[in-house]
Backbone as CSV, one residue per row, in Angstrom:
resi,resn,N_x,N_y,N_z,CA_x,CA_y,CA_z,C_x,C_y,C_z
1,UNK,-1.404,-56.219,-248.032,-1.857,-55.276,-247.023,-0.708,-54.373,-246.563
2,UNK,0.683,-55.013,-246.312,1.397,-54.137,-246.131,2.126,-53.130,-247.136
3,UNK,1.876,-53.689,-248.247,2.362,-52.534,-249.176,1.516,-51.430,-249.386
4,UNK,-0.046,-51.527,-248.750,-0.911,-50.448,-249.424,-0.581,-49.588,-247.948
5,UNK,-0.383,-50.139,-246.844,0.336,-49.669,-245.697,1.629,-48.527,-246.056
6,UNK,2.337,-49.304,-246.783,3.953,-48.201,-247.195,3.784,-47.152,-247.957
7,UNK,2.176,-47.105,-248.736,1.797,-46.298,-249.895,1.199,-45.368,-249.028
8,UNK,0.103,-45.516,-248.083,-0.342,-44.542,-247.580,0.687,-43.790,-246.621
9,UNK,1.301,-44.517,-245.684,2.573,-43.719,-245.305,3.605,-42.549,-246.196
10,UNK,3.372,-43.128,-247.154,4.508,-42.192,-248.140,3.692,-41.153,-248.909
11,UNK,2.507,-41.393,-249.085,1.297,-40.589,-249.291,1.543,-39.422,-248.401
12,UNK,1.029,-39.462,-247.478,0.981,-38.861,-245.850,2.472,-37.829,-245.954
13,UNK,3.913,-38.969,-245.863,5.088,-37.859,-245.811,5.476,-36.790,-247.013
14,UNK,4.870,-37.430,-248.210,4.943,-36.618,-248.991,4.078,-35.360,-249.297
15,UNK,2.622,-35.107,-249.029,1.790,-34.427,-247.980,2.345,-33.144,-247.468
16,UNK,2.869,-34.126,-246.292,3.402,-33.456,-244.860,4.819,-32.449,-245.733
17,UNK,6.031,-32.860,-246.258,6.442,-32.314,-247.002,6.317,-31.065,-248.054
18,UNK,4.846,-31.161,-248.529,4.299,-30.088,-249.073,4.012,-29.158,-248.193
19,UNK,3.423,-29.401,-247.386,2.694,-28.512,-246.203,3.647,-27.911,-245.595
20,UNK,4.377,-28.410,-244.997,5.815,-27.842,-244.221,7.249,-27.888,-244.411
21,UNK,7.297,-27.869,-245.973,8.607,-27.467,-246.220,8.352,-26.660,-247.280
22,UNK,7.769,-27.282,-248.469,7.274,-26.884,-249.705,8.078,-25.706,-250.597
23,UNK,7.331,-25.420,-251.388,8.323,-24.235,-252.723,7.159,-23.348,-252.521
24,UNK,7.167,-22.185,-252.301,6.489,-20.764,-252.347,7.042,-20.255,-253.524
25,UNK,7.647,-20.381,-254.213,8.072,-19.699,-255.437,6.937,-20.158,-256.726
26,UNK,6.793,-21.722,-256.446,5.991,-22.452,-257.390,7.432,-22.746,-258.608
27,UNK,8.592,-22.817,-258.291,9.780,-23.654,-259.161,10.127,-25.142,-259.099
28,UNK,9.419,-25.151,-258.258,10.220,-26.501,-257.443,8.721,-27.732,-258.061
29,UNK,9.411,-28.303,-259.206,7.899,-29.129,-259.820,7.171,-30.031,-258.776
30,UNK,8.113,-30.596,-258.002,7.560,-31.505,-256.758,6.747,-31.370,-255.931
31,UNK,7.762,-30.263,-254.911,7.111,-29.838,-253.759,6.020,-28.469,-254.123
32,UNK,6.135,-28.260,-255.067,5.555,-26.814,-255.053,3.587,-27.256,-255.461
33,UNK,3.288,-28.317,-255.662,2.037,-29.341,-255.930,1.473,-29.885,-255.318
34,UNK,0.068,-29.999,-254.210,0.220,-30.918,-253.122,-0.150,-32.438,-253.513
35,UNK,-0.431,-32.181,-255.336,-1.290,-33.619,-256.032,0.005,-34.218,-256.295
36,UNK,0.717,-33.539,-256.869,2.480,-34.000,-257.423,3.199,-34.603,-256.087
37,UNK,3.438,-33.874,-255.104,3.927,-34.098,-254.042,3.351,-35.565,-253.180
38,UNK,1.898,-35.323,-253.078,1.343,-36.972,-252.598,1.738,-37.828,-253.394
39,UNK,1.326,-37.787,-254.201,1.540,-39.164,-255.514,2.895,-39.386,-255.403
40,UNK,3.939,-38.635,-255.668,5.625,-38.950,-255.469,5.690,-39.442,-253.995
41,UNK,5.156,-39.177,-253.504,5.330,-39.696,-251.737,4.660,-41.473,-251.850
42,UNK,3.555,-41.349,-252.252,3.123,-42.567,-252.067,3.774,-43.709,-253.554
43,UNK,4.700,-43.167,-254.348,5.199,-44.004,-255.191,6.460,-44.349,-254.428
44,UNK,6.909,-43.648,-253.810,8.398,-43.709,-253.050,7.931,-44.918,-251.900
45,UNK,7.112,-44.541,-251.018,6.063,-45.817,-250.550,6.138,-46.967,-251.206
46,UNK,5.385,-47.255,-252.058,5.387,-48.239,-252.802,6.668,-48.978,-253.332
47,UNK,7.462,-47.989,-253.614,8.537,-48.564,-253.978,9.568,-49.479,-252.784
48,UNK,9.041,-48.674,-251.594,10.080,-49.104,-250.311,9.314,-50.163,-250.008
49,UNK,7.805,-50.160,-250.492,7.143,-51.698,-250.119,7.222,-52.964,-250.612
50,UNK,7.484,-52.868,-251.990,7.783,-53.425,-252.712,9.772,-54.306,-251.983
51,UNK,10.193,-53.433,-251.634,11.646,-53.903,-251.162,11.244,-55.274,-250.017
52,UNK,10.373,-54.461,-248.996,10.101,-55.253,-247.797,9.702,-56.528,-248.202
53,UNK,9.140,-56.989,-249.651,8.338,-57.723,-249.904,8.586,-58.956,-249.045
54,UNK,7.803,-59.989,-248.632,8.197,-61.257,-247.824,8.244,-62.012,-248.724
């Protein structure tokens, strides 16, 4: 439960990241995607959930 917790969080910042920082050029492969950008957010999530593990 808490890792699907760290996924949607990182989901969300990575998101939020697109939305308000993002690439207007469309160079930037990451941020410039809001599908690329979630998914990298919520793997970065996952990954930090995975750390917490108990």
């Amino acid at each position: 439960m808490t890792k699907l917790l760290f996924v949607a969080v990182g989901a969300a910042a990575g998101f939020a990241y697109y939305h308000f920082i993002g690439c207007s050029t469309g160079t930037c492969p990451i941020s410039s995607n809001p599908y690329i950008s979630t998914m990298y957010g919520g793997l970065m999530g996952f990954t930090l959930g995975m750390v917490k593990e108990d």
